[in-house]
C-alpha positions as CSV (number, residue, x, y, z in Angstrom):
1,X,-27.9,-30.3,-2.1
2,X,-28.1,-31.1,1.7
3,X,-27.4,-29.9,4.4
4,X,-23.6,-30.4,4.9
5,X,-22.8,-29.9,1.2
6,X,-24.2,-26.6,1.9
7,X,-22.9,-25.4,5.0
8,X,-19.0,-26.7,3.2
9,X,-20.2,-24.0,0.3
10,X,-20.7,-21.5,2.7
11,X,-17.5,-21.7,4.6
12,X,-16.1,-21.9,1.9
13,X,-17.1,-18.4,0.3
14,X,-16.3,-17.3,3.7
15,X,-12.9,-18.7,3.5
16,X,-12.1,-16.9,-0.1
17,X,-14.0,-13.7,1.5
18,X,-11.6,-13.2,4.4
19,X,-8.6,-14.3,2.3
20,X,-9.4,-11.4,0.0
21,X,-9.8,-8.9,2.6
22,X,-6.5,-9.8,4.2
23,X,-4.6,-10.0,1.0
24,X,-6.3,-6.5,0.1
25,X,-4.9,-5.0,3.7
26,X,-1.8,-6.2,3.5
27,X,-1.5,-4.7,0.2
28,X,-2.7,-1.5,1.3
29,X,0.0,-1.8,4.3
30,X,2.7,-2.1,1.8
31,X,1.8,0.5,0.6
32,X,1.6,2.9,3.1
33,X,4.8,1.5,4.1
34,X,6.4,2.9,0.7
35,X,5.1,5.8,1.7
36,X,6.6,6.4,4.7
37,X,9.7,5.2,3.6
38,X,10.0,7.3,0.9
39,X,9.4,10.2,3.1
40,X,12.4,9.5,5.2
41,X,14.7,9.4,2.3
42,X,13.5,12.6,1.2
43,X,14.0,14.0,4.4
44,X,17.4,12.4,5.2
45,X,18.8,14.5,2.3
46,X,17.6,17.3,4.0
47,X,18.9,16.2,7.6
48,X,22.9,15.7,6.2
49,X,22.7,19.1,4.4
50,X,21.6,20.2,8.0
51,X,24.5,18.5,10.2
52,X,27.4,19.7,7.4
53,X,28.7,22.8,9.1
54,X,28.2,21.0,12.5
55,X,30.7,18.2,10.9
56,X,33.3,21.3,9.6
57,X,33.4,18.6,6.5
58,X,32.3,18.6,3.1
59,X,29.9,16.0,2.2
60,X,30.0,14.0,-1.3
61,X,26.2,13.5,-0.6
62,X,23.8,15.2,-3.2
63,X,20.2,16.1,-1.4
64,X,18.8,16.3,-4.8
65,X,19.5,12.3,-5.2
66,X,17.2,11.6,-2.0
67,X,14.6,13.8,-2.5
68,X,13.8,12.6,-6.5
69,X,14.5,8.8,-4.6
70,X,12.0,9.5,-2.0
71,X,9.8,11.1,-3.7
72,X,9.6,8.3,-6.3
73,X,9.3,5.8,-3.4
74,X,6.0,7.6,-2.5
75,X,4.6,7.8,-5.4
76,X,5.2,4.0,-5.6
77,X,3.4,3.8,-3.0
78,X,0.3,5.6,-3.7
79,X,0.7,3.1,-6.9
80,X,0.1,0.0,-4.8
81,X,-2.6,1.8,-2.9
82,X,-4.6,2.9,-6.2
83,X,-3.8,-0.3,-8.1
84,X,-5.0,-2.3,-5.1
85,X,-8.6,-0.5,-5.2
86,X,-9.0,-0.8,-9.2
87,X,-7.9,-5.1,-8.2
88,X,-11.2,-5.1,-5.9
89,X,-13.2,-3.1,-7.9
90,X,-12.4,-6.1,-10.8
91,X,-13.1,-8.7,-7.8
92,X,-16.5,-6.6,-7.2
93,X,-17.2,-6.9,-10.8
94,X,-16.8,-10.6,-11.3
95,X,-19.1,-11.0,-8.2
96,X,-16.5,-11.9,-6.4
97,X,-16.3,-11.8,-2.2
98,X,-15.6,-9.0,0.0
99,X,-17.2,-6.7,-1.8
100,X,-16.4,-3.8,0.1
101,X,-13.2,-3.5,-0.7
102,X,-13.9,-0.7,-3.2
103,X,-15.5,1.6,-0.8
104,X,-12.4,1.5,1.1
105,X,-10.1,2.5,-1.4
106,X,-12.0,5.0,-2.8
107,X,-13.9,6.7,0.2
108,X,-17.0,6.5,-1.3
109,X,-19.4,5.8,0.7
């Protein structure tokens, strides 16, 4: 092979390898986005409960409703987050690029 038929194979892997890290993070952002998300529905259950007697009304809201939604939001999101660590550790297995990916998810070090 010469020399430019090589260097085009390098950049190349390069290319796939900082694809796969940026698909991987943005995955991992979704995740944490979930997350968070789901957290303020929980809490916004909690917060109408709160203002009620301030509002002299009766609300037609159930806080049970928000917290089982929010709650299932986060664990949606620790989903993606877990299910995005066992995708590289497959990548890392098939000798695929960015092979760090796993270490990340997992904290091992």
């Amino acid at each position: 092979m010469d020399e430019r038929g090589a260097r085009n194979e390098t950049g190349s892997r390069l290319a796939d390898s900082l694809a796969a890290e940026r698909t991987f993070l943005a995955w991992i952002r979704t995740g944490l986005a979930l997350m968070g998300f789901g957290f303020v529905v929980a809490r916004f259950g909690v917060f109408l409960h709160e203002i009620q007697p301030a509002a002299h009304t009766r609300s037609a809201h159930n806080v049970g409703l928000s917290l089982w939604l929010g709650t299932a939001l986060i664990a949606l999101g620790v989903l993606v987050n877990r299910l995005s660590g066992v995708g590289a550790a497959a990548d890392q297995a098939e000798g695929l690029p960015f092979r760090h990916r796993e270490f990340a998810c997992s904290g091992r070090r």
